[in-house]
N, CA, C and O atoms as a MOPAC input file, in Angstrom:
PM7 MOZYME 1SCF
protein

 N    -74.23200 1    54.31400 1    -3.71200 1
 C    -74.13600 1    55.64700 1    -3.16100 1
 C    -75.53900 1    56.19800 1    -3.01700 1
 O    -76.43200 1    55.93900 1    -3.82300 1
 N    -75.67300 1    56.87600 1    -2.08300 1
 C    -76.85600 1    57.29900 1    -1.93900 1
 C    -77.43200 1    58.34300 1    -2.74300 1
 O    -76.78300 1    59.38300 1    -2.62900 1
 N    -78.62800 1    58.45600 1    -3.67900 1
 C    -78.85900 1    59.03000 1    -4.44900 1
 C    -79.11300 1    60.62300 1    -4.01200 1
 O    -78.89800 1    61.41200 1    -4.93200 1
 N    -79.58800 1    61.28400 1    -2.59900 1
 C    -79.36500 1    62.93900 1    -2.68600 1
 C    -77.79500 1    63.04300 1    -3.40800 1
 O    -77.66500 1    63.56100 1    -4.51700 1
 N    -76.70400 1    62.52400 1    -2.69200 1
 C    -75.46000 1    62.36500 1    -3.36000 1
 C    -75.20400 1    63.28500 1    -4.62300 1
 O    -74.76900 1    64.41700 1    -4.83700 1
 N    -75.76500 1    62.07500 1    -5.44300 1
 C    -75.72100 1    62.40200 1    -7.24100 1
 C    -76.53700 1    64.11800 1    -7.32300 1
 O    -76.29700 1    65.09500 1    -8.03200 1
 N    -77.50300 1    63.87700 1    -6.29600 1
 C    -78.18900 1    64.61500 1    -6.98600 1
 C    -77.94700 1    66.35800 1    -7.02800 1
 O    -78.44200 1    67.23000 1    -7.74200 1
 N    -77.02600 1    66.39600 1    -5.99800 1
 C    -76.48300 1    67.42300 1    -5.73300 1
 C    -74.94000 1    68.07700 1    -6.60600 1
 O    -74.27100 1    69.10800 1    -6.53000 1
 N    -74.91000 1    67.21600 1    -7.15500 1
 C    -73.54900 1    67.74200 1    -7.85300 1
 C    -73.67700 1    68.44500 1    -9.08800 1
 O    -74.37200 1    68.14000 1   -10.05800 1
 N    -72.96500 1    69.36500 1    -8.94100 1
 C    -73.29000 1    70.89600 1    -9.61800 1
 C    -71.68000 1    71.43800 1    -9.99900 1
 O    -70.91400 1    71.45000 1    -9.03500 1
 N    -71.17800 1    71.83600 1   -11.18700 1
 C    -69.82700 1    72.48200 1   -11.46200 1
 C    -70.08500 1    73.91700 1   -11.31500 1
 O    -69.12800 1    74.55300 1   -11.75500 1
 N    -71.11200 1    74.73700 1   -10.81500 1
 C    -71.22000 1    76.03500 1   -10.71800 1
 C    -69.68400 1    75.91300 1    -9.60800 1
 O    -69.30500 1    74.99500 1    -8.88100 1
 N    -69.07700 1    77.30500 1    -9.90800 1
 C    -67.98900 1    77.97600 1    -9.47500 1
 C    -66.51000 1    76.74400 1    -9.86300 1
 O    -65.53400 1    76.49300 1    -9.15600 1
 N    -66.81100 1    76.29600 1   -10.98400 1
 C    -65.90200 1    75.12900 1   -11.32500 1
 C    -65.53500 1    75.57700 1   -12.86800 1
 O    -66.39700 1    75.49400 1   -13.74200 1
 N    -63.83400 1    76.19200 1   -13.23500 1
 C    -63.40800 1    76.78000 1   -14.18700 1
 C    -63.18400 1    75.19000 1   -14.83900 1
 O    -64.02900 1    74.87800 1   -15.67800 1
 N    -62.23200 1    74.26500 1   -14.56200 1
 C    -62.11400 1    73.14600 1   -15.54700 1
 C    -61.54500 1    72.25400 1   -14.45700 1
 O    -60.88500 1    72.52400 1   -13.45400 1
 N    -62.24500 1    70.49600 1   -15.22400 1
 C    -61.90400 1    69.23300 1   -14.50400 1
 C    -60.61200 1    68.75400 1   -15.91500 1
 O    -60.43600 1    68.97500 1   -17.11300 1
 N    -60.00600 1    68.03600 1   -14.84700 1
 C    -58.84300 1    67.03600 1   -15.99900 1
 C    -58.92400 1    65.35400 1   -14.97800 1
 O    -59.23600 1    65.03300 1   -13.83100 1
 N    -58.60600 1    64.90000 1   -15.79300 1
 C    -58.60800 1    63.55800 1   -15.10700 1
 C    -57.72000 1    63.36600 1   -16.02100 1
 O    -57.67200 1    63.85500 1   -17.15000 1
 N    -56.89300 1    62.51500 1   -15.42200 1
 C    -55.42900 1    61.42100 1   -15.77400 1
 C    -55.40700 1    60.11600 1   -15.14100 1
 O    -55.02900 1    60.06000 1   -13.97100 1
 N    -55.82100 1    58.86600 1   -15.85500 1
 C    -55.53900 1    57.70500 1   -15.62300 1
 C    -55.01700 1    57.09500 1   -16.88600 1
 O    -54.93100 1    57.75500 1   -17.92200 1
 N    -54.61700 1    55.65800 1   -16.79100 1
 C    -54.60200 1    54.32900 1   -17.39000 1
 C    -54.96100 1    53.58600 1   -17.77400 1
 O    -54.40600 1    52.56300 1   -17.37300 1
 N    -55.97400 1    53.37200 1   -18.69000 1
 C    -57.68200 1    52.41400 1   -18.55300 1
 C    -57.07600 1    51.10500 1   -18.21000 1
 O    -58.00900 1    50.30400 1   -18.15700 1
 N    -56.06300 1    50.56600 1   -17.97600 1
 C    -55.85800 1    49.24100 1   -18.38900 1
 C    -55.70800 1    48.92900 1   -16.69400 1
 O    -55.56900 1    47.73400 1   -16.43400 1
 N    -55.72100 1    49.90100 1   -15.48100 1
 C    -54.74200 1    49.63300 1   -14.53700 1
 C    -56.32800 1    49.75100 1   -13.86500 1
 O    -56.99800 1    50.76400 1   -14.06800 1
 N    -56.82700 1    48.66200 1   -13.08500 1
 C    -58.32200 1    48.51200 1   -11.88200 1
 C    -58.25100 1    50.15500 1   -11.35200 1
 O    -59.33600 1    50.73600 1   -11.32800 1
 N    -57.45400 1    50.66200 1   -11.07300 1
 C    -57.31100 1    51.32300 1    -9.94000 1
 C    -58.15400 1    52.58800 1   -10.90700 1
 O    -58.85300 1    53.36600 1   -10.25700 1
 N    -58.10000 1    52.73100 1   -12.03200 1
 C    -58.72600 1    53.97800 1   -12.80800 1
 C    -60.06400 1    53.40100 1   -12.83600 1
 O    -60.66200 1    53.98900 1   -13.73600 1
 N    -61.10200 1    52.22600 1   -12.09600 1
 C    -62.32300 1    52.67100 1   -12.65600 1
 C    -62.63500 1    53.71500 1   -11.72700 1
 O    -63.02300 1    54.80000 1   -12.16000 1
 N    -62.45700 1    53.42100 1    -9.96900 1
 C    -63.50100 1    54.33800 1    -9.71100 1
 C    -63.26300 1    55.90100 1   -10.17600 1
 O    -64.26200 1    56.60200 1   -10.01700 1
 N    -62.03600 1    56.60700 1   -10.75800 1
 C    -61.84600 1    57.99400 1   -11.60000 1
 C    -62.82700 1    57.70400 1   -13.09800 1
 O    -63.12400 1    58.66400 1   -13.80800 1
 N    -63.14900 1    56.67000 1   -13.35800 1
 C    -63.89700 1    56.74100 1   -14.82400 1
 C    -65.91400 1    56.73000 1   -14.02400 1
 O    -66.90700 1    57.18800 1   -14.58800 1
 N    -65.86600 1    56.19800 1   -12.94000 1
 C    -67.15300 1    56.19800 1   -12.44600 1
 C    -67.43100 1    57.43800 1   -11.94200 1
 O    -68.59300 1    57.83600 1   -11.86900 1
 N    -66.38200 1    58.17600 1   -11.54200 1
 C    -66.38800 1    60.08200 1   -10.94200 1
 C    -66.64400 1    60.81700 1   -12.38200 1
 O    -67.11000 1    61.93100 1   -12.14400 1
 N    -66.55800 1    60.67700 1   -13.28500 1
 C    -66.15800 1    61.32900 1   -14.58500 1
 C    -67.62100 1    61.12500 1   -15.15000 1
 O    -68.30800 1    62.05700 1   -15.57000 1
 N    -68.01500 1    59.82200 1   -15.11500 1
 C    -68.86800 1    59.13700 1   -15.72700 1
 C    -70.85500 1    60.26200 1   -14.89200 1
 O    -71.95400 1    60.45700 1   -15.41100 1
 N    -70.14800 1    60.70600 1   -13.24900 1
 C    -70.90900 1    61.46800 1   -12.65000 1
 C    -71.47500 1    62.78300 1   -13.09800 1
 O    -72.62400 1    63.21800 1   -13.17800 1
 N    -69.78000 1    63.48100 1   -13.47800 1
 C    -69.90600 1    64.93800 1   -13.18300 1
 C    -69.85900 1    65.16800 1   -15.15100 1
 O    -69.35300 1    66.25200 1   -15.44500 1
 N    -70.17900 1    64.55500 1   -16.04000 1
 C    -70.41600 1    64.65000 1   -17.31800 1
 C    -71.52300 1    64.65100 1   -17.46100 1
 O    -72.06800 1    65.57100 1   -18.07200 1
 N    -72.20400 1    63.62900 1   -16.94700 1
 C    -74.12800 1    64.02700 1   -17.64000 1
 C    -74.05300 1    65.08800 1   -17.89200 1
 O    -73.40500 1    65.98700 1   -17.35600 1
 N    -74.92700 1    65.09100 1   -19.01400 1
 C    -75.85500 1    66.28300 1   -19.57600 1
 C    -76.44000 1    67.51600 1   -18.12200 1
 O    -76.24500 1    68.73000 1   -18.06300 1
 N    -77.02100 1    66.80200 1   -17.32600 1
 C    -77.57800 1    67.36100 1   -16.37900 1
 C    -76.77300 1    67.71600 1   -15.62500 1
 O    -77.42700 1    68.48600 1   -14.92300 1
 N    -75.55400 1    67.71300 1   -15.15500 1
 C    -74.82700 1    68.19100 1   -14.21400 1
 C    -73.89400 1    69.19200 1   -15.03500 1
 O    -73.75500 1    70.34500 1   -14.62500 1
 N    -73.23800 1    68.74000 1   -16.22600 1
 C    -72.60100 1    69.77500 1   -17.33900 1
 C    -73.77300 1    71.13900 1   -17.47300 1
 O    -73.17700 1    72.21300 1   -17.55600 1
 N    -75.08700 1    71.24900 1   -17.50200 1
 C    -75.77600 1    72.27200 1   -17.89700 1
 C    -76.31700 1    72.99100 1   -16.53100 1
 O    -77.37800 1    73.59900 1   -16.39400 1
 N    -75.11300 1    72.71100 1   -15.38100 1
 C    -74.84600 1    73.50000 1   -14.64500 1
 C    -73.84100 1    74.51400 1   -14.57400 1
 O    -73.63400 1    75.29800 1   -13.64700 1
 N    -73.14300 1    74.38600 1   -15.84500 1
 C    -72.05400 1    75.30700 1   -15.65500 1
 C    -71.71500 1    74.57700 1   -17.00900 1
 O    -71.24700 1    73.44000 1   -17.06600 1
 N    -72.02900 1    75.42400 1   -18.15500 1
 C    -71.61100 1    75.07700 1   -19.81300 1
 C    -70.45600 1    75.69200 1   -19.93300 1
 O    -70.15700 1    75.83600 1   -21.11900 1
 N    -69.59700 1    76.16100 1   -19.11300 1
 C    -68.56100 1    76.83800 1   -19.37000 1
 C    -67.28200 1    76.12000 1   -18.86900 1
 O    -66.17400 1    76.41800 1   -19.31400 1
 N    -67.45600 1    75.24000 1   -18.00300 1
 C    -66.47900 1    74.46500 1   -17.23800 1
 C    -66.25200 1    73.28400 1   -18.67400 1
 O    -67.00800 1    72.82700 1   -19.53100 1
 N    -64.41300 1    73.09400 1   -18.25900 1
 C    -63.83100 1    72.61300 1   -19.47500 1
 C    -63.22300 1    71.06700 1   -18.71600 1
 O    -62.61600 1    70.87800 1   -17.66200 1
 N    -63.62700 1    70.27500 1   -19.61600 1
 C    -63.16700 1    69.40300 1   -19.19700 1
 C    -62.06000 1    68.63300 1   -20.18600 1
 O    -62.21700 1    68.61400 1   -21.40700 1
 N    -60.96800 1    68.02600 1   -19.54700 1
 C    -60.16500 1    67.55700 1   -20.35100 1
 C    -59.37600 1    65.91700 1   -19.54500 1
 O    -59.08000 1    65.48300 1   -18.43200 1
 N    -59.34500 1    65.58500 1   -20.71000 1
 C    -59.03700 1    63.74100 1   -20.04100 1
 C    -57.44300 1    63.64500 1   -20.89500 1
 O    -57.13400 1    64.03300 1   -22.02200 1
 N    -56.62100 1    62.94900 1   -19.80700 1
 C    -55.41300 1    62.56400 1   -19.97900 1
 C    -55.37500 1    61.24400 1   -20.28700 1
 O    -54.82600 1    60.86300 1   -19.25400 1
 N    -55.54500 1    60.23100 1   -20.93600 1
 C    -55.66700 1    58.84200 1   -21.04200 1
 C    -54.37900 1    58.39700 1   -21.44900 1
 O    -53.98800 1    58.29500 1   -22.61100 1
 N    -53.56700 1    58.06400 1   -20.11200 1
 C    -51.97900 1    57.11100 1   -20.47100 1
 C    -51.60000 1    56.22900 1   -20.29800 1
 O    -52.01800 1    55.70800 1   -19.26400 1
 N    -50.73800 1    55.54500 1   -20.98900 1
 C    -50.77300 1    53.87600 1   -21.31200 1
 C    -49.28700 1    53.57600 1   -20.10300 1
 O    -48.47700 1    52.80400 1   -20.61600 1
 N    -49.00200 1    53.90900 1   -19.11800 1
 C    -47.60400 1    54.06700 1   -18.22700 1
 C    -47.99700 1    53.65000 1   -16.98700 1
 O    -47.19100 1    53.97000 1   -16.11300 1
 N    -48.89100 1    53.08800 1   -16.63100 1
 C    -49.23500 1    52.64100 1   -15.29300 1
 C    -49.64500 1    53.79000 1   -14.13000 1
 O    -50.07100 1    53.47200 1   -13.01900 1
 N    -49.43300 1    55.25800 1   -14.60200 1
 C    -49.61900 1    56.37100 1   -14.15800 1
 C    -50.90800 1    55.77500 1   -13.15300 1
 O    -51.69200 1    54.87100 1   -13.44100 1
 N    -50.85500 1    56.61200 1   -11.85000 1
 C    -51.54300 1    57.04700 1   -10.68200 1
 C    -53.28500 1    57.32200 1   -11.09600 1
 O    -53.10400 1    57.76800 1   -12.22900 1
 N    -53.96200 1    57.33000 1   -11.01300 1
 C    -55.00300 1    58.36700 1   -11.60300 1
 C    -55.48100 1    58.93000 1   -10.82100 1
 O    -55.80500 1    58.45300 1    -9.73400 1
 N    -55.71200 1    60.52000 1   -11.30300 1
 C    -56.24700 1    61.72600 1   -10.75700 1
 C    -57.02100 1    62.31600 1   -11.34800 1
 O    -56.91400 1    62.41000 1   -12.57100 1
 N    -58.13700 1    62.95400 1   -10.60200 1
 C    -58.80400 1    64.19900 1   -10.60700 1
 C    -58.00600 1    65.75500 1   -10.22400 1
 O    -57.58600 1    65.93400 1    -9.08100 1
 N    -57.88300 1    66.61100 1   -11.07800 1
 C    -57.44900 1    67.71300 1   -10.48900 1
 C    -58.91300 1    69.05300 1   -10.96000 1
 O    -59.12600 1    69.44300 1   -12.10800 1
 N    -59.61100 1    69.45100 1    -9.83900 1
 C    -60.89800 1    70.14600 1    -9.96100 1
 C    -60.07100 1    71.75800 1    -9.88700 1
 O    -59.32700 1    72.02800 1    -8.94400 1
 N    -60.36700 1    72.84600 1   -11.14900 1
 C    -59.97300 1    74.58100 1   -10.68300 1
 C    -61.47700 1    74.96200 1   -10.44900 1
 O    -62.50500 1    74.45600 1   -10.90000 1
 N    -61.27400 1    76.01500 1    -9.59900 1
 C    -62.41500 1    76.48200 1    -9.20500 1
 C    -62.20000 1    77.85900 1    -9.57600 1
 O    -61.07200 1    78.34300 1    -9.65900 1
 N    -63.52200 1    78.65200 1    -9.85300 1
 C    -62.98600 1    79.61700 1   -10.36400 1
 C    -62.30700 1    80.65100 1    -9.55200 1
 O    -61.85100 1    81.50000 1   -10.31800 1
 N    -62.01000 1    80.97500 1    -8.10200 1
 C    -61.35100 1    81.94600 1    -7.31500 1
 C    -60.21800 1    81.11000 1    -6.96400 1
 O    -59.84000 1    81.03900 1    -5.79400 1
 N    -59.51700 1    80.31900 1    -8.13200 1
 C    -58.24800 1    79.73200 1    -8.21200 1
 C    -57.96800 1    79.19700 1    -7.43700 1
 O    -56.78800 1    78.84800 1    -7.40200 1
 N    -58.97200 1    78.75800 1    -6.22200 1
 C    -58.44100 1    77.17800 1    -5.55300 1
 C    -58.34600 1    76.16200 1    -6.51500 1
 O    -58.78500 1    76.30600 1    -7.65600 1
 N    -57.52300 1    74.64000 1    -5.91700 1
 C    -57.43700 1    73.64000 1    -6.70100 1
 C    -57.92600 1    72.66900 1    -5.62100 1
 O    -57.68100 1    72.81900 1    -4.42400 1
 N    -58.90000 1    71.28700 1    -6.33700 1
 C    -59.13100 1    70.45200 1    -5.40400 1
 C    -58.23400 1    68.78800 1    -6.25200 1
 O    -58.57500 1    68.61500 1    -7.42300 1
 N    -57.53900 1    68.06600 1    -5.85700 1
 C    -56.46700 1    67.57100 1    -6.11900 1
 C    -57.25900 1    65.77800 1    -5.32600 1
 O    -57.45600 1    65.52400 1    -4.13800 1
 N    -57.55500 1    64.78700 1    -6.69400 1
 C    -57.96100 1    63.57400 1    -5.98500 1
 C    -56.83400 1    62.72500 1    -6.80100 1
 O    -56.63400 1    62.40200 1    -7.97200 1
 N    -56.19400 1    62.53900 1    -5.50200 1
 C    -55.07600 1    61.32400 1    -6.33600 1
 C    -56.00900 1    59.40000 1    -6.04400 1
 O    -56.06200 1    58.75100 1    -5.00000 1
 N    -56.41200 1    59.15200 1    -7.02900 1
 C    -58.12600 1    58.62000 1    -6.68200 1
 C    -57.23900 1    56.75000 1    -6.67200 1
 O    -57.97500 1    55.77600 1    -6.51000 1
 N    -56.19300 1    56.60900 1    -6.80000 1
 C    -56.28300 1    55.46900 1    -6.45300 1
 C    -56.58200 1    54.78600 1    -5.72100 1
 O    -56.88300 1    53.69400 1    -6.20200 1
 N    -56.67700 1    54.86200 1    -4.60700 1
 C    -57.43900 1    54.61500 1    -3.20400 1
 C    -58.53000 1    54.74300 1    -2.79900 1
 O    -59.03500 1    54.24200 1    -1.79400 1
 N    -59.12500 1    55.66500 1    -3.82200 1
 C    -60.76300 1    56.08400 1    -3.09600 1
 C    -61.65500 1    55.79200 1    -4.26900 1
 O    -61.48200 1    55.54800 1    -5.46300 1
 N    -62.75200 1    55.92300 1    -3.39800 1
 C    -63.97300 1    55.65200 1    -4.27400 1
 C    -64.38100 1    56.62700 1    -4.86700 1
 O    -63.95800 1    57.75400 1    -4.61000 1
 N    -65.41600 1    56.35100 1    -5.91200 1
 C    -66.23900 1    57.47800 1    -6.73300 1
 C    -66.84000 1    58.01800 1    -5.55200 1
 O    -66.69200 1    59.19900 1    -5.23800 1
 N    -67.72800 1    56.94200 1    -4.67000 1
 C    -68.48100 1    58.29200 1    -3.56500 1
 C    -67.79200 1    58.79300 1    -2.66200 1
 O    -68.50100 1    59.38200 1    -1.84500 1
 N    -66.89000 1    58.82100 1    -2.47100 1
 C    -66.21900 1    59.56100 1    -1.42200 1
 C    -65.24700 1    60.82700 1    -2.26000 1
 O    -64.64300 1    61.76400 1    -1.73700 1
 N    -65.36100 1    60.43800 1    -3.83000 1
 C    -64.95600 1    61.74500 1    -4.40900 1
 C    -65.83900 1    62.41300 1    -4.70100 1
 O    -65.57500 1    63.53000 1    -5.14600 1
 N    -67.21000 1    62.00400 1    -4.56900 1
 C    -68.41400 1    62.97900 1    -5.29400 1
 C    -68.79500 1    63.30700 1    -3.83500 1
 O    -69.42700 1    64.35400 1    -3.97200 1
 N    -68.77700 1    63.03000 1    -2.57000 1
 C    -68.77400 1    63.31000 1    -1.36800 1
 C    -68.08400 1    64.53000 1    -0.95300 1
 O    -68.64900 1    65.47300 1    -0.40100 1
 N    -67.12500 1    64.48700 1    -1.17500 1
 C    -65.84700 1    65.94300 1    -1.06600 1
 C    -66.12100 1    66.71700 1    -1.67500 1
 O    -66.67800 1    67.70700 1    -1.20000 1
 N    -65.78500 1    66.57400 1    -3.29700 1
 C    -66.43900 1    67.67400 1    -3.98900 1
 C    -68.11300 1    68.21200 1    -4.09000 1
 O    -68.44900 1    69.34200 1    -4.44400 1
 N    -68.67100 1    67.54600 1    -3.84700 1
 C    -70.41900 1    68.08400 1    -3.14000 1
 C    -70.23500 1    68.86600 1    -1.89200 1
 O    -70.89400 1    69.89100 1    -1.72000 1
 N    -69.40700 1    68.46000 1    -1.03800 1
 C    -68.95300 1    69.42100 1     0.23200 1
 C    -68.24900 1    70.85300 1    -0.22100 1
 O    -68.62900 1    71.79700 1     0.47200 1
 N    -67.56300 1    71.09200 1    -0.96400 1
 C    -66.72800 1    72.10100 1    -1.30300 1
 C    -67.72500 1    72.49600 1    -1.66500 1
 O    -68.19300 1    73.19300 1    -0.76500 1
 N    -68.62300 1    72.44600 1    -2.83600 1
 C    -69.22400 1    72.70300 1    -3.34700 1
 C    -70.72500 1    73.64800 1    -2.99700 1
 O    -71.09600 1    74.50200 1    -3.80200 1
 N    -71.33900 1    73.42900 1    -1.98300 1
 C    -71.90800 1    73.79600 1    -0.98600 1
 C    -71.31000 1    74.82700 1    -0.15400 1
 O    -72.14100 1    75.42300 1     0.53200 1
 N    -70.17600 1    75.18700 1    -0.02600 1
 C    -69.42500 1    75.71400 1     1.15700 1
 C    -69.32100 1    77.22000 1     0.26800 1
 O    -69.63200 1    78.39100 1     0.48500 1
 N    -68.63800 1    76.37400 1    -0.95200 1
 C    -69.14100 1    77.86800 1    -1.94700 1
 C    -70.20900 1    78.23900 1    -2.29100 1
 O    -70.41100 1    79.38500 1    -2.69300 1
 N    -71.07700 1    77.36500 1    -2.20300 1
 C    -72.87700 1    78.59000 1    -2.30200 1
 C    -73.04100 1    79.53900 1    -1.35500 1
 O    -73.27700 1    80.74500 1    -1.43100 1
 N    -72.79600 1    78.42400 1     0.00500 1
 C    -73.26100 1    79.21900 1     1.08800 1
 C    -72.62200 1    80.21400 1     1.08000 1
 O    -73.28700 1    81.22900 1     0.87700 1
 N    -71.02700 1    80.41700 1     1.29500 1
 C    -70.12700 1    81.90000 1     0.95800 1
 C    -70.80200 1    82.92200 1     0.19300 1
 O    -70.92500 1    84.08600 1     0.57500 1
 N    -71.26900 1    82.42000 1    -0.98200 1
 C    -71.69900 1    83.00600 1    -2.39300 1
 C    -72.98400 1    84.10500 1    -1.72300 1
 O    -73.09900 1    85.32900 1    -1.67400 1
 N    -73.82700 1    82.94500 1    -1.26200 1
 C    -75.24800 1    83.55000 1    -0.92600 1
 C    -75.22900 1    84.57900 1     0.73200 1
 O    -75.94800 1    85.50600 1     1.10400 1
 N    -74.18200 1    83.94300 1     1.32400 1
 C    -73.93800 1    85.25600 1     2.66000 1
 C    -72.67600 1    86.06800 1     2.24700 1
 O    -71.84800 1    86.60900 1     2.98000 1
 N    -72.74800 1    86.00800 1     0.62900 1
 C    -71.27800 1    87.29400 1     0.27600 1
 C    -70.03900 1    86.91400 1     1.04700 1
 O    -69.39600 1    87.91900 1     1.35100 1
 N    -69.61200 1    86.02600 1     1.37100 1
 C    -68.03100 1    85.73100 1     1.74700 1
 C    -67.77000 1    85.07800 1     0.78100 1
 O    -68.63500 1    84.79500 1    -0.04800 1
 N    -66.41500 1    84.66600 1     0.66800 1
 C    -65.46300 1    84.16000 1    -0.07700 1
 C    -65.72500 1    82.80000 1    -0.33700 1
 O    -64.94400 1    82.14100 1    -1.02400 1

């Protein structure tokens, strides 16, 4: 992935992440390589207030990202199918969309 990528990911306007996978099932690494992103130290001490919580189930369960933001949108990665960069891709897009709002006062 291309490193501006990483470098941009920020939980400002991000109330709490949960992730729910399976460790045992392939399909949960790239949700443990998204997790493995938005945890550093350096991206967490963008927002020390955002809560994160991990579902780890042994049922063959789906794995997901479910992102709250704090003006109660939800961003919803049912990640079996996709990659870590194309989830740190999306959420870097949202993410941005709310600065810019932020910084020209819209929503």
């Amino acid at each position: 992935m291309a490193k501006r990528a990483f470098e941009q990911v920020s939980l400002q306007f991000v109330k709490q992440i949960r992730l729910q996978f399976c460790p045992w099932e392939k399909s949960a690494k790239e949700t443990r390589s998204f997790f493995s992103i938005i945890a550093t130290n350096k991206v967490r001490e963008t927002n020390p207030n955002c809560k994160f919580k991990t579902e780890v189930k042994h049922d063959g369960s789906t794995p997901q990202v479910l992102i709250e933001f704090d003006d109660g949108k939800k961003l919803l990665f049912k990640s079996e199918h996709l990659m870590c960069k194309e989830m740190v891709q999306k959420f870097t897009a949202i993410q941005q969309q709310k600065v810019a709002g932020a910084v020209n006062g819209g929503p």
